[in-house]
N, C-alpha and C positions, 0 to 999 in steps of 0.2 A: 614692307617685306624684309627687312635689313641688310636690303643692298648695298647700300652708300659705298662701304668700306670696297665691296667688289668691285662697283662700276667707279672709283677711284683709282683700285687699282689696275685696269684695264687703258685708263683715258692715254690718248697722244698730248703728248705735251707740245702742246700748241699757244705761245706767248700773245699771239698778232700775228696781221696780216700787213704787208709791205705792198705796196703799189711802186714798180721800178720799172725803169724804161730798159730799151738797150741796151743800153750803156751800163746798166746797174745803177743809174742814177734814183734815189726814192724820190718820189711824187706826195706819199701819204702814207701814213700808218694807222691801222685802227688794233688798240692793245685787246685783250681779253678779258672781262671784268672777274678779276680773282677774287674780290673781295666774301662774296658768298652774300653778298645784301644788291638788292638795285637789279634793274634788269639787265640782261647780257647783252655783247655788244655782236656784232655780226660773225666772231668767234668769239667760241666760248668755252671757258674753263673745264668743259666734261666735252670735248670732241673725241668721239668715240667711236670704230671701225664697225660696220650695221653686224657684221660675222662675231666678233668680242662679245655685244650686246645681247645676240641673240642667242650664245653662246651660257652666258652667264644668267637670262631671264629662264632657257629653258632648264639648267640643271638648278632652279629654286621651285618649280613647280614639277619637275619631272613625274614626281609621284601622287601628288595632284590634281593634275591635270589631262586632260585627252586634246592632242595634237593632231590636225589634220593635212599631211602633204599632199602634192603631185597633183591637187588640184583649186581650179579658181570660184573664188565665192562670184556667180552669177549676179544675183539679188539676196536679200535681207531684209526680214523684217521683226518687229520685237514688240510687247508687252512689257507690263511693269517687270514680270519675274523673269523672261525669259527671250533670249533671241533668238530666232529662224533662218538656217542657212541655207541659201540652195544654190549645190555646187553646180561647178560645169560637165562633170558626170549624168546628172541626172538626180542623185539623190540627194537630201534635206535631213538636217538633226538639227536640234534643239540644244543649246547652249545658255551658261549661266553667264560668260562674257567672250564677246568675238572682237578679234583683236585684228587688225588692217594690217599687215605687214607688207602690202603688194604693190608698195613703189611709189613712184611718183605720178603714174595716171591711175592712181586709186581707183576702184568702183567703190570701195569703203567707206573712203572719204566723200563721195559725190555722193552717196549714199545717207549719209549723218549732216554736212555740210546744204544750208539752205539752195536753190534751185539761184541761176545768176550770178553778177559779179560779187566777189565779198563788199564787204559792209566798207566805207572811209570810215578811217579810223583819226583822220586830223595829224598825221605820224607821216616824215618824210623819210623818203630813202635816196640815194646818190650811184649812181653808177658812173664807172669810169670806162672808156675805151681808146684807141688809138687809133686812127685813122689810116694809118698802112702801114708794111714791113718796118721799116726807116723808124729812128728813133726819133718820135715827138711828145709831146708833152700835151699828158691825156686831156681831153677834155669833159665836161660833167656836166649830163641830164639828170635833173629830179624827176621825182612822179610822186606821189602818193602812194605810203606804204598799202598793201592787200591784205595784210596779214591782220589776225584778231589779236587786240592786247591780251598780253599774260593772265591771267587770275591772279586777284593778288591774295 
């Protein structure tokens, strides 16, 4: 779509993340992979405000495209050529690509997304916390990342 240039110029410049106590003391740093090769790290090089994003996706399709507000995709269903929406309204249109934009408790996503927990991917993750107001020094649960690797 020849975005790049836009959603560059849009990104927060966001180096890393610091893990610091109280005190201001650091704990840990994880940088952002600037490089543009390799996969990103838990911040990442195009951290981008969802209002900027959606700002800049919709004036490259504006004329384009047919936008639908004010209300919720219910269900969804699709064919090779074509998707089926049916809003919370009541009524249903036919589209050539439906786009999830509805948050973090998707129906979108639970919708395209297999039925159950995601797939192990053999990929760890670290979380850190602190055990009360008072400054201590975090300590660290692993688990098993949820997430699908990248497409490479």
């Amino acid at each position: 779509m020849g975005l790049l240039d836009a959603v560059r110029g849009i990104r927060v410049d966001e180096p890393g993340v610091a893990f610091v106590d109280g005190r201001g003391r650091r704990w840990g740093t994880v940088l952002a992979n600037t490089s543009g090769k390799g996969q990103q790290t838990m911040t990442s090089e195009y951290e981008i405000m969802r209002g900027d994003l959606v700002r800049v996706l919709h004036e490259a399709v504006n004329d384009d495209a047919r936008f639908v507000f004010g209300v919720g995709v219910e269900s969804f269903g699709q064919d090779s050529d074509r998707v089926r929406a049916h809003f919370s309204d009541g009524s249903a249109e036919e589209f050539d690509l439906l786009i999830g934009a509805d948050g973090q408790g998707s129906r979108i996503r639970r919708g395209i997304l297999p039925a159950g927990p995601p797939p192990r991917t053999g990929r760890w993750a670290s979380t850190w916390r602190t055990g009360s107001s008072r400054a201590t020094r975090p300590t660290t649960a692993s688990a098993r990342a949820t997430t699908r690797p990248a497409a490479a």
